[in-house]
KEKOLSE-630350 format. One record per residue (C-alpha): residue number from 1; residue in one letter; x, y, z. Coordinates in nm, 2 decimals. Each point is the difference from the previous one (the first is absolute). Example, Ala and Ser with C-alpha at 12.3 -4.5 7.8 and 13.67 -1.06 7.14 Angstrom:
! residues 2
<1,'a',<1.23,-0.45,0.78>>;
<2,'s',<0.14,0.34,-0.07>>;
***
This chain:
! residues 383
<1,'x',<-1.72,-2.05,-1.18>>;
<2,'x',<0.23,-0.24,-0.22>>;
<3,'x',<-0.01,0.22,-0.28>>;
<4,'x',<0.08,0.32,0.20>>;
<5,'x',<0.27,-0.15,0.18>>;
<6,'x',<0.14,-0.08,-0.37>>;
<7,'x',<-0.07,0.36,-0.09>>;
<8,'x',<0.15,0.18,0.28>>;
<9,'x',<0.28,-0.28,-0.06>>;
<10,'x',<0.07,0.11,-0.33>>;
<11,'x',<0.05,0.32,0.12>>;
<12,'x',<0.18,0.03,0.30>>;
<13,'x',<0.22,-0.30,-0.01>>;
<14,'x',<0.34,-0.06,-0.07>>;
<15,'x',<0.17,-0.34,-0.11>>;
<16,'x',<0.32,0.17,0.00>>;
<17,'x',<-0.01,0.10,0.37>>;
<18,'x',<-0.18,-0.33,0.13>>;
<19,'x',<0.33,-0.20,-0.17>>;
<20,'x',<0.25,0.27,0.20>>;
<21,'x',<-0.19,-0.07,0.32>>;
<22,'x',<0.01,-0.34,-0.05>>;
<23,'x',<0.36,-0.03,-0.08>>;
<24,'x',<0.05,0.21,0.35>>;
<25,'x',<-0.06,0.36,-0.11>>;
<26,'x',<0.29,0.06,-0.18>>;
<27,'x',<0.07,0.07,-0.40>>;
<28,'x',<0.35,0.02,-0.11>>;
<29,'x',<0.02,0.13,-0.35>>;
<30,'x',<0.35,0.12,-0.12>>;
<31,'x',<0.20,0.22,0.22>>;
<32,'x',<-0.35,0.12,0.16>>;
<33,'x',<-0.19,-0.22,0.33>>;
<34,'x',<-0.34,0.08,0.09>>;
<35,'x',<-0.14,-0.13,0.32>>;
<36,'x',<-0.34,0.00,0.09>>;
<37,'x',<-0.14,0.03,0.38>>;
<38,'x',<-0.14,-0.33,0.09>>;
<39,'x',<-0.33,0.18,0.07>>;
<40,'x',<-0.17,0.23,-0.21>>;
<41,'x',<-0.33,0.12,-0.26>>;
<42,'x',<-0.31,-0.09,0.03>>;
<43,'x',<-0.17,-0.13,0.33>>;
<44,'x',<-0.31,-0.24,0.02>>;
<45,'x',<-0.18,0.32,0.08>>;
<46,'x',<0.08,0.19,-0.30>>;
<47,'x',<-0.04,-0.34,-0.22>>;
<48,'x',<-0.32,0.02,0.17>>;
<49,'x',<-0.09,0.30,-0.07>>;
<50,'x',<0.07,0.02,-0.37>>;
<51,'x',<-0.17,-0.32,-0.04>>;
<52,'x',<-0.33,0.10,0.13>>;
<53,'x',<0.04,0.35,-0.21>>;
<54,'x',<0.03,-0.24,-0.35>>;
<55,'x',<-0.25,-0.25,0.13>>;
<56,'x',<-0.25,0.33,0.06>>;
<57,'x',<0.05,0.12,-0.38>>;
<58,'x',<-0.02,-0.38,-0.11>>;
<59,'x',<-0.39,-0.01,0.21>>;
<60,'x',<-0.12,0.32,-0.05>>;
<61,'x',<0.02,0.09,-0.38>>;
<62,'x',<-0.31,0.14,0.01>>;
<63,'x',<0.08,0.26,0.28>>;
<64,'x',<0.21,0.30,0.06>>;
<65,'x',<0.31,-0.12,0.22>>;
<66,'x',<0.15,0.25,0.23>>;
<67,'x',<0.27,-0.03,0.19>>;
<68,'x',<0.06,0.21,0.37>>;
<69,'x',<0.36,0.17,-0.09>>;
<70,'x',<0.26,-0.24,-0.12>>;
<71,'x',<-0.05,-0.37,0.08>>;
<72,'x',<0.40,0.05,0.08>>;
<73,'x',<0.26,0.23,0.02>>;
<74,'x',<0.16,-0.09,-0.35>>;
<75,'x',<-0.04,0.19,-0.25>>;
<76,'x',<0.04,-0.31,-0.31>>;
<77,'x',<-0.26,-0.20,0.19>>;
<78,'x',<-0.25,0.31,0.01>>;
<79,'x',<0.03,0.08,-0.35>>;
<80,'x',<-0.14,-0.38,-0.08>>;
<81,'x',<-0.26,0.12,0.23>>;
<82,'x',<-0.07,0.21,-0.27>>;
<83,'x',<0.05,-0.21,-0.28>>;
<84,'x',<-0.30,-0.23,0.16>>;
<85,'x',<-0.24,0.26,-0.04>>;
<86,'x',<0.01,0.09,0.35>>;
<87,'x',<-0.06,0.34,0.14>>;
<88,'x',<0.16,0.19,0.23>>;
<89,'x',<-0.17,0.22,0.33>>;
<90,'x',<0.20,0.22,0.19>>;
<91,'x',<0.22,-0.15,0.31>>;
<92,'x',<-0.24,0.19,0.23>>;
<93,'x',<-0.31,0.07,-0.17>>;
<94,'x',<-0.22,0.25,0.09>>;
<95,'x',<-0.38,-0.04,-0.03>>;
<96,'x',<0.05,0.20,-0.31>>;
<97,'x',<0.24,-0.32,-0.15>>;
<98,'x',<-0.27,-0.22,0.07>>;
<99,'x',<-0.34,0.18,-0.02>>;
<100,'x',<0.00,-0.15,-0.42>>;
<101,'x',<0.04,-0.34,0.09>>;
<102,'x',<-0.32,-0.25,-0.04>>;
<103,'x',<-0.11,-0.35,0.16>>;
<104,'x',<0.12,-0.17,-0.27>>;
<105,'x',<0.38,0.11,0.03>>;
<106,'x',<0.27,-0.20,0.13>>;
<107,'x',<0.23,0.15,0.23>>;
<108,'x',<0.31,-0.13,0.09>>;
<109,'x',<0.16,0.08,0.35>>;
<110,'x',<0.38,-0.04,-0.05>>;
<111,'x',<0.27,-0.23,0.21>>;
<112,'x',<0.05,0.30,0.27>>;
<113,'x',<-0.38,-0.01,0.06>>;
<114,'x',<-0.20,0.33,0.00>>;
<115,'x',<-0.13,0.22,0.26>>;
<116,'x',<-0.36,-0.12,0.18>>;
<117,'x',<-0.17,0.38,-0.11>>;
<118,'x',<0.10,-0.11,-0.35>>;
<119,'x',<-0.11,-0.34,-0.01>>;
<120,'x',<-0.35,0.07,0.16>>;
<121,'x',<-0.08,0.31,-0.28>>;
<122,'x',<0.10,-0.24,-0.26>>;
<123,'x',<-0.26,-0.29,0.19>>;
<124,'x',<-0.21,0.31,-0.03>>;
<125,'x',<-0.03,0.00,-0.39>>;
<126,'x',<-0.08,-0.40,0.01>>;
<127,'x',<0.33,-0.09,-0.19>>;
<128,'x',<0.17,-0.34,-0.01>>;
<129,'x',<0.31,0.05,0.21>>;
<130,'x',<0.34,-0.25,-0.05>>;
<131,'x',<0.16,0.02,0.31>>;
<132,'x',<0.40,-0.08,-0.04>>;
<133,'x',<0.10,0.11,0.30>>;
<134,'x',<0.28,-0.18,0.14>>;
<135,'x',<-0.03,-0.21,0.31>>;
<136,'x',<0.34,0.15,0.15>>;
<137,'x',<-0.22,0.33,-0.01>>;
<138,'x',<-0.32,-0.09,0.17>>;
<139,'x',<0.21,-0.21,0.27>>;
<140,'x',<0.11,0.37,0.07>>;
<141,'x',<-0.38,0.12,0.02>>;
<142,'x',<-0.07,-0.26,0.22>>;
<143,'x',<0.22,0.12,0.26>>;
<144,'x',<-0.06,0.38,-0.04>>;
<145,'x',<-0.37,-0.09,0.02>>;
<146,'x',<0.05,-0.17,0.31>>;
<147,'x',<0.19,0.28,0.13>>;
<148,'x',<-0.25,0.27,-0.10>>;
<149,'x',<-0.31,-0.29,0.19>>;
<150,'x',<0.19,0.02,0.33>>;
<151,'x',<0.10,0.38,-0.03>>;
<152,'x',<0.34,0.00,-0.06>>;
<153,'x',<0.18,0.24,-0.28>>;
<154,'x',<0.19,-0.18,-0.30>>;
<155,'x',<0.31,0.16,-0.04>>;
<156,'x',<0.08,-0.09,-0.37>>;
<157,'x',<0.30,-0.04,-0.17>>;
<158,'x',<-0.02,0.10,-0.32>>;
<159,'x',<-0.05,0.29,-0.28>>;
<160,'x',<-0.32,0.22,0.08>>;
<161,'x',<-0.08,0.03,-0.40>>;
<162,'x',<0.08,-0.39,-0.09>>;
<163,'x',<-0.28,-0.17,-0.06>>;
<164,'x',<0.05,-0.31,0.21>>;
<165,'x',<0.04,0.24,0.28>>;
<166,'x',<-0.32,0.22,-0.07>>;
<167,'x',<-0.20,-0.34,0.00>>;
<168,'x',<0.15,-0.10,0.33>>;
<169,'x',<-0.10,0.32,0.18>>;
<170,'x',<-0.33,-0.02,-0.14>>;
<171,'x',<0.00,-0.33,0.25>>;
<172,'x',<0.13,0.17,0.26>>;
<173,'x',<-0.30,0.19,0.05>>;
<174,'x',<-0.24,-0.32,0.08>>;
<175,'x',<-0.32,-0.05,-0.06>>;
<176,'x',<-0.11,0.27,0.18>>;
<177,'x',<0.25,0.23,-0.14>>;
<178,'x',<0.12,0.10,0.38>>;
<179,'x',<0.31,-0.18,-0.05>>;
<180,'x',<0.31,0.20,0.01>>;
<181,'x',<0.36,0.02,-0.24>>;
<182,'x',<0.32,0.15,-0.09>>;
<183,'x',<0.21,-0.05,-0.27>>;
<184,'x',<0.41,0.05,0.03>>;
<185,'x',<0.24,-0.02,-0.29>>;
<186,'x',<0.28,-0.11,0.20>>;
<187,'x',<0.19,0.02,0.30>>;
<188,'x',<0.06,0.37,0.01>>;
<189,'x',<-0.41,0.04,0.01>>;
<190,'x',<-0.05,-0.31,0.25>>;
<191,'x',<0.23,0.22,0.24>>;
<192,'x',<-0.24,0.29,-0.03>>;
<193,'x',<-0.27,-0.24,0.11>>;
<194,'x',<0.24,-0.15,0.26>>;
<195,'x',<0.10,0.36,0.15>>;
<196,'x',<-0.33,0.09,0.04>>;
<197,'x',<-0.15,-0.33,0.17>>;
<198,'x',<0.26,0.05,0.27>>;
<199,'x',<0.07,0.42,0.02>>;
<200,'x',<-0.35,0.10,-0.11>>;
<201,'x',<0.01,0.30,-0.21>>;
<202,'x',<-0.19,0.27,-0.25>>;
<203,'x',<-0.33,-0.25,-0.15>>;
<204,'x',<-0.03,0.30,-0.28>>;
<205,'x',<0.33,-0.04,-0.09>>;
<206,'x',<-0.01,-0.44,0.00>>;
<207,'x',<-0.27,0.07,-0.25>>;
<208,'x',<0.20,0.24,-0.21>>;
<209,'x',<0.27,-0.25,-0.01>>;
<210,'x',<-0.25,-0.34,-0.07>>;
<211,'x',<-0.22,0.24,-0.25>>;
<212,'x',<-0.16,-0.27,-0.22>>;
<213,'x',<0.14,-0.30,0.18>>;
<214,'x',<-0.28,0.00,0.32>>;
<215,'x',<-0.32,-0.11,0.01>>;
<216,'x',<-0.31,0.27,0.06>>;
<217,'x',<-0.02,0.19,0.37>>;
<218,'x',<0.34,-0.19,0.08>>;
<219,'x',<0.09,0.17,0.31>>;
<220,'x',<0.41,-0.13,0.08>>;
<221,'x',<-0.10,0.11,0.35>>;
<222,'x',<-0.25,-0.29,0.06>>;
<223,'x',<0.04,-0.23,-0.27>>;
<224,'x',<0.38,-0.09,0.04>>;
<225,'x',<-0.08,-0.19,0.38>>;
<226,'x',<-0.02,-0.33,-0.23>>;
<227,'x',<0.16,-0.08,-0.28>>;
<228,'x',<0.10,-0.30,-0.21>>;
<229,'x',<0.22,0.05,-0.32>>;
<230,'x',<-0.10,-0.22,-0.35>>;
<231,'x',<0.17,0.14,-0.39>>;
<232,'x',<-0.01,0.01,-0.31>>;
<233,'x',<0.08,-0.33,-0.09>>;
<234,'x',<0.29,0.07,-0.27>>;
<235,'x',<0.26,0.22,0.26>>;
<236,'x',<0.29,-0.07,0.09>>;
<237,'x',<-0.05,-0.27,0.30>>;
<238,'x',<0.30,0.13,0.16>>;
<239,'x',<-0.15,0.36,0.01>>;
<240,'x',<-0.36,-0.10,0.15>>;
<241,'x',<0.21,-0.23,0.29>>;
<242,'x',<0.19,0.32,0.10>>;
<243,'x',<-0.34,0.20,0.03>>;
<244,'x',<-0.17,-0.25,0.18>>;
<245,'x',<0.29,0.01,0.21>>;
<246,'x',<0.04,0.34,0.03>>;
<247,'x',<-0.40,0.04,0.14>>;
<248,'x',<-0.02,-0.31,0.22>>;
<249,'x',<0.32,0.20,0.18>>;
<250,'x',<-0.22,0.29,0.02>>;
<251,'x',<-0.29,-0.15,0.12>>;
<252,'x',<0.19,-0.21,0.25>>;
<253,'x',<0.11,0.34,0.13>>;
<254,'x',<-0.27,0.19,-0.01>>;
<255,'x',<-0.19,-0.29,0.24>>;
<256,'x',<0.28,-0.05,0.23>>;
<257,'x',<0.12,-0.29,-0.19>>;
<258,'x',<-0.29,-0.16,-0.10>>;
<259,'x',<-0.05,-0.10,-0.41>>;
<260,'x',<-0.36,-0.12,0.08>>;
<261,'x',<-0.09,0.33,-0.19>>;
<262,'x',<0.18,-0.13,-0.30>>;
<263,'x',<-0.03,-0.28,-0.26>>;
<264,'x',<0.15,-0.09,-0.31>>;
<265,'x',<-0.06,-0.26,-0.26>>;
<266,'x',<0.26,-0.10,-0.29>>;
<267,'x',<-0.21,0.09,-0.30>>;
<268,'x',<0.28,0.04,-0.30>>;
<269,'x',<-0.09,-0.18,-0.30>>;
<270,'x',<0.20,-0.36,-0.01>>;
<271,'x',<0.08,0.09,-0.37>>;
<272,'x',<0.16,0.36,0.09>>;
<273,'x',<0.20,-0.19,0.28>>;
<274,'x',<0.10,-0.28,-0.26>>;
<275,'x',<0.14,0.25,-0.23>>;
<276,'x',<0.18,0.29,0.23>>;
<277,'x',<0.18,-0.33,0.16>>;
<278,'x',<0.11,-0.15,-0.34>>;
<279,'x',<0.13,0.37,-0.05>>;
<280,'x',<0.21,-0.02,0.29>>;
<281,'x',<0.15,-0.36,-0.10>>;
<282,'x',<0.05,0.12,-0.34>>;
<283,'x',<0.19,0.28,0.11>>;
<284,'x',<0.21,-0.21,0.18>>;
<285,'x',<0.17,-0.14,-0.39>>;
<286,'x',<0.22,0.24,-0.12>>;
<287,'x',<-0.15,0.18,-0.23>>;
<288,'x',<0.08,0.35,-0.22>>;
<289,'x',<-0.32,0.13,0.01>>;
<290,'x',<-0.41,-0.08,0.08>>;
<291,'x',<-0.28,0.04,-0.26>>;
<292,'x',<-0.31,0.05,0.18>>;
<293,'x',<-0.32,-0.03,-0.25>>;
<294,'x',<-0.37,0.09,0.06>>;
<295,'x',<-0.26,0.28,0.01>>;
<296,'x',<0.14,0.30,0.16>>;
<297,'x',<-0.31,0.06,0.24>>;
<298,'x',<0.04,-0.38,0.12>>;
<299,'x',<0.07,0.01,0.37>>;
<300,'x',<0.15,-0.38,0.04>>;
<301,'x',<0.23,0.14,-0.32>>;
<302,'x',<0.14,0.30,0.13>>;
<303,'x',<0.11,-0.15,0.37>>;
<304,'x',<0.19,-0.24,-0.23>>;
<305,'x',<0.20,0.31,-0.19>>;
<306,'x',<0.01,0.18,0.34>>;
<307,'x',<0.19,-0.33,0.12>>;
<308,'x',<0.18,-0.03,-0.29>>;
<309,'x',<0.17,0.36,0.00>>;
<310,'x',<0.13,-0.07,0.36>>;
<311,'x',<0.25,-0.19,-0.15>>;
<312,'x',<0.05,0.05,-0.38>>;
<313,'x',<-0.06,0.16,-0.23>>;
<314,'x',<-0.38,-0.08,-0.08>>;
<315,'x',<-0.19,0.09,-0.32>>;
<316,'x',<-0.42,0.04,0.06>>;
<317,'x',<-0.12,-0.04,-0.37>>;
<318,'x',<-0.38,-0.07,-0.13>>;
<319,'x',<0.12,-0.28,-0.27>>;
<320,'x',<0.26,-0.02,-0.29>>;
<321,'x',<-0.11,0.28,-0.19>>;
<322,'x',<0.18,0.20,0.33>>;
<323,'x',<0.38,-0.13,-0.12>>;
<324,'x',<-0.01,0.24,-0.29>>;
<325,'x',<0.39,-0.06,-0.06>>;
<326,'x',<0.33,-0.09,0.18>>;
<327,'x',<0.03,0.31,0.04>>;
<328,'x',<-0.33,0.13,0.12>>;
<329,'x',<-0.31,-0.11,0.25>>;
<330,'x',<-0.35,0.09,0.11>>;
<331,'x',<-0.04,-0.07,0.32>>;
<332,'x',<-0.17,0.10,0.30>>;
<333,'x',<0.18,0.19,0.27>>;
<334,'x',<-0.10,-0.07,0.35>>;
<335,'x',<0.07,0.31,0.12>>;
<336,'x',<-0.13,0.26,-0.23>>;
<337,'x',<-0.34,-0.24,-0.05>>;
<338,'x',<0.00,-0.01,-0.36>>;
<339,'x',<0.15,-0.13,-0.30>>;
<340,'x',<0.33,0.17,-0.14>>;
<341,'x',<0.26,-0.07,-0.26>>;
<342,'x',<0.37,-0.12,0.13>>;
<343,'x',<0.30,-0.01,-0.22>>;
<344,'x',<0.31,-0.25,-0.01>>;
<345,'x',<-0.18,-0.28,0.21>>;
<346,'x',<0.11,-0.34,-0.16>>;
<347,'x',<0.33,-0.08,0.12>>;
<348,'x',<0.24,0.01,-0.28>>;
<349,'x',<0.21,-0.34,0.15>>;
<350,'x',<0.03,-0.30,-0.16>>;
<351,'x',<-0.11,-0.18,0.28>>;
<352,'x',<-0.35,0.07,0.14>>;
<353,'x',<-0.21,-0.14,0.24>>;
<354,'x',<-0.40,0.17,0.04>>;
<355,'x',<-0.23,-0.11,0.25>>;
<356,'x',<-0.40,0.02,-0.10>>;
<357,'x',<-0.31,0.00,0.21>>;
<358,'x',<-0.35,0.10,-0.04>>;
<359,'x',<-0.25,0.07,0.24>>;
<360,'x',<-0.32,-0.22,0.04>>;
<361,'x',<-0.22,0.17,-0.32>>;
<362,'x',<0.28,-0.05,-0.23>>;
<363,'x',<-0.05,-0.25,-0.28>>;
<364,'x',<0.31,-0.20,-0.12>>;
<365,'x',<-0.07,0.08,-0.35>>;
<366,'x',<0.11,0.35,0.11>>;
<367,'x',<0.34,-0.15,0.16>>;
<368,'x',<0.05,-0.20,-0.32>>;
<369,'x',<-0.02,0.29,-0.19>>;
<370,'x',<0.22,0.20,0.27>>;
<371,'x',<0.28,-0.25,-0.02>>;
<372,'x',<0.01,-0.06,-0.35>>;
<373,'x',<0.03,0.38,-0.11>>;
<374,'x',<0.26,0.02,0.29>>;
<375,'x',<0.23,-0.29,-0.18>>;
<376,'x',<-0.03,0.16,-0.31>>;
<377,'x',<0.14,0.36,0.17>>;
<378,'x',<0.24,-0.24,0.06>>;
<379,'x',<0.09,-0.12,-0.35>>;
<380,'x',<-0.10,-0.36,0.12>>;
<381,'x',<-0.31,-0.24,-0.11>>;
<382,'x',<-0.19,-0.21,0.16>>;
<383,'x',<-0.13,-0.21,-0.31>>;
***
């Protein structure tokens, strides 16, 4: 483990950064200030996580290594995935996706965990499986399990297609697979849930709504009498209070003021929390604009540009090679869902003060690089 901690050191870390942190996050070069969020990259569960990937290609030489997905959402830290020799299965795999693996293989289950069907297929073939799930995560299946043992439905807070959230419902169901979900986006679908618990309403058109985000033979008619809410453990904490508080109300009126119907427990990641508050106290400097780096399907990352753009303007980029020129940026817009091209986005003012962050699978290497291209769009060094 020595020798891949050196490895993944070599690649991930930054000197550069470590020294801005520990002068108190901020790098004044020229006419141009950068300040860093006092939170942000890598977690211990992603250092986790990519540890135990290196350490798998460093045991198993003699064995084909694949990996469930991505191990996280970041697209540099994938591709040396790739560079290790390590193949890829689909997100989801169907039995097709698996039917060519052999005892032998190696499989590795990625840092947002993988659904129970898909773990037991690939116990099925015999194969070694790495497990680098991240403890945040099964805290989360611990409770939903719970819920589904005493029959009552997890309402999850989350994205139906993430992966973290796939693996959770799979929980959800129990061991017996009689347990009960259903998954809402935000508050906007929580109200659905919430207007039917108390006014009843259509069940055909509850499922229509919740297609793909409730569990088999969920009937809203029965199986929203007890509820307790649990996440995705990278939204926005603020969000999943206001939905718990939105269905405790409704249950509370529903049962003549009673809540004993209802239960909640905090289950956001302490490393999503950590970051999202070192947001809002880095917001709080004045600052020109915010430089939010990270994989664009990273959850924890894109709450942080969502916060972000509530208050400046805010600039969602994979790495470095997104800054193409002063005058021009990649970058991924929140509300279209995908990556465009924006023109005239560096400030042309002597003075300038940017703001970065990163969410929780962003290496600093990539914020070195991030910062040092954005000081030479600047006509500054940082030698």
């Amino acid at each position: 483990m020595a020798h891949v901690h050196a490895q993944v050191e070599k690649h991930y870390r930054s000197e550069l950064v470590e020294k801005i942190r520990a002068q108190g996050g901020v790098l004044q070069v020229g006419n141009t200030t950068i300040r860093l969020a006092k939170e942000f990259g890598f977690c211990y569960g992603v250092e986790r996580a990519i540890d135990l990937a290196y350490a798998a290609g460093k045991v198993f030489t003699d064995r084909r290594i694949f990996l469930l997905g991505e191990i996280i959402h970041n697209p540099d830290v994938n591709a040396q995935m790739d560079a290790l020799g390590i193949q890829h299965l689909a997100a989801h795999p169907s039995d097709a996706d698996l039917k060519n693996l052999k005892g032998d293989d190696v499989v590795i289950v990625p840092a947002f965990g993988a659904e129970v069907s898909v773990i037991d297929a690939v116990k099925a073939h015999g194969c070694q499986i790495v497990d680098t799930t991240c403890g945040d995560v099964m805290s989360v299946w611990k409770r939903v399990r719970q819920n589904a043992t005493e029959r009552v439905t997890s309402i999850i807070h989350g994205k139906a297609s993430h992966e973290e959230t796939r693996a959770t419902a799979s929980r959800a169901l129990g061991g017996d697979g009689l347990g009960h979900f259903v998954i809402v986006l935000d508050l906007k679908e929580s109200q659905k849930v919430a207007d039917f618990m108390v006014n009843g309403g259509d069940p055909a058109e509850f499922l229509a709504a919740f297609r793909g985000a409730v569990s088999p033979g969920f009937d809203p008619s029965h199986h929203l009498q007890r509820i307790g809410v649990a996440n995705q453990t990278t939204m926005l904490r603020s969000e999943t209070e206001a939905i718990q508080n939105l269905l405790r109300e409704a249950v509370a009126k529903r049962d003549g003021g009673s809540t004993a119907n209802f239960r909640y427990f905090d289950t956001i990641c302490g490393a999503t929390q950590d970051r999202q508050d070192a947001l809002f106290q880095l917001l709080n400097e004045s600052l020109d604009m915010l430089m939010v780096v990270g994989g664009y399907n990273s959850s924890n990352t894109t709450h942080l540009a969502e916060i972000g753009s509530e208050k400046l303007p805010t600039w969602f980029i994979r790495n470095a090679d997104c800054l193409t020129s002063s005058n021009e940026i990649r970058h991924f817009d929140l509300h279209a869902k995908k990556e465009i091209v924006s023109k005239d986005w560096l400030p042309d003012r002597k003075f300038l003060t940017i703001g970065i962050t990163a969410g929780a699978s962003c290496p600093n290497s990539l914020i070195e690089d991030t910062l040092r291209r954005l000081l030479e769009l600047r006509g500054e060094s940082v030698a």
